[in-house]
N, C-alpha and C positions, 0 to 999 in steps of 0.2 A: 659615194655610198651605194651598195648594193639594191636592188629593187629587192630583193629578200626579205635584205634587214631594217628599210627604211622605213615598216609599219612600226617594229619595235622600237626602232629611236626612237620616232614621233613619241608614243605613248610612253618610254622610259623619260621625256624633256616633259612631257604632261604630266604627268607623277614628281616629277619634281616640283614642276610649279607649284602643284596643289599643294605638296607638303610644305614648301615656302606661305603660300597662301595661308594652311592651317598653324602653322608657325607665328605668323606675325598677325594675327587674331587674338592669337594666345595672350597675347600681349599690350591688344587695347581694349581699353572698358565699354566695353558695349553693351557690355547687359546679357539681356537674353540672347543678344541676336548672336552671340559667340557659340553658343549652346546650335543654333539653326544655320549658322554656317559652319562647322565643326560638321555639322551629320550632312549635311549636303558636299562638302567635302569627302566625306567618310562614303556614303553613295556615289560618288564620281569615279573615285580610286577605284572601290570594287566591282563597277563596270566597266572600267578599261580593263583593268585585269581578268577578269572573266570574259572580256568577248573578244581582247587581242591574244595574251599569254595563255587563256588555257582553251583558247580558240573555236569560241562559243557561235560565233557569230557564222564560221564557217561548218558547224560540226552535223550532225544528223539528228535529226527532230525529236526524235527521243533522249537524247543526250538535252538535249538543251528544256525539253519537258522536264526530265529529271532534277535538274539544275534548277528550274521555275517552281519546281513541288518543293525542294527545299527550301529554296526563299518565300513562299508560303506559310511552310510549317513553321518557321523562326519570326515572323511576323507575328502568327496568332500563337506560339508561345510567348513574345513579347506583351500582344495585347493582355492574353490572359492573366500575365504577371502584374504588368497594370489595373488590370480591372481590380486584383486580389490587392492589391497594396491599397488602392484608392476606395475599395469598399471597408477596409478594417478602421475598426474602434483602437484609439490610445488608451491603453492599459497600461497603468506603470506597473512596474515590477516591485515587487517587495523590497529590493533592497535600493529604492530609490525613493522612497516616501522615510521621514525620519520617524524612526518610534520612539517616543517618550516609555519610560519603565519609569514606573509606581516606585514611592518610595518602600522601603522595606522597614518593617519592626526590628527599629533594637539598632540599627544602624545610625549613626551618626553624629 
């Protein structure tokens, strides 16, 4: 193997495993903790790939600023969508409450 190319294997054989990993999770009952290995999975992958393949790790400080300002801003638009989901009132909708109708004159 090349010294070039022997970063990316590395991390294409660790991308696999985790997808094996996140795979056979999938498949046992754990509860929540599938839900919490599932995103720490999900967080591994996408910093191997951003710091080997789109070569974060080696890149110039603004670029990699840049890259830190977007996972930022996607974090507190996550939060925010949270907060909004977990501060709202259940309101049913009209056509999910059943309506009785009155009898009618002359009918029946």
């Amino acid at each position: 193997m090349e010294k070039s190319t022997r970063p990316l294997t590395i991390t294409w054989f660790a991308l696999l495993v985790l997808l094996a990993l996140s795979a056979a999770t999938a498949w046992l009952p754990l509860g929540w903790m599938n839900t919490a290995i599932g995103m720490a999975v999900a967080l591994l992958k996408a910093l191997l790939v951003a710091m080997v393949f789109m070569r974060l790790r080696a890149s110039h400080p603004l670029l990699r600023l840049t890259a830190l300002a977007g996972v930022v801003v996607l974090a507190l638009l996550l939060v925010l969508s949270g907060a909004d989901y977990a501060t709202r009132s259940e309101v049913a909708a009209p056509w999910q409450t059943p309506v009785t109708q009155p009898a009618r004159l002359g009918s029946g």
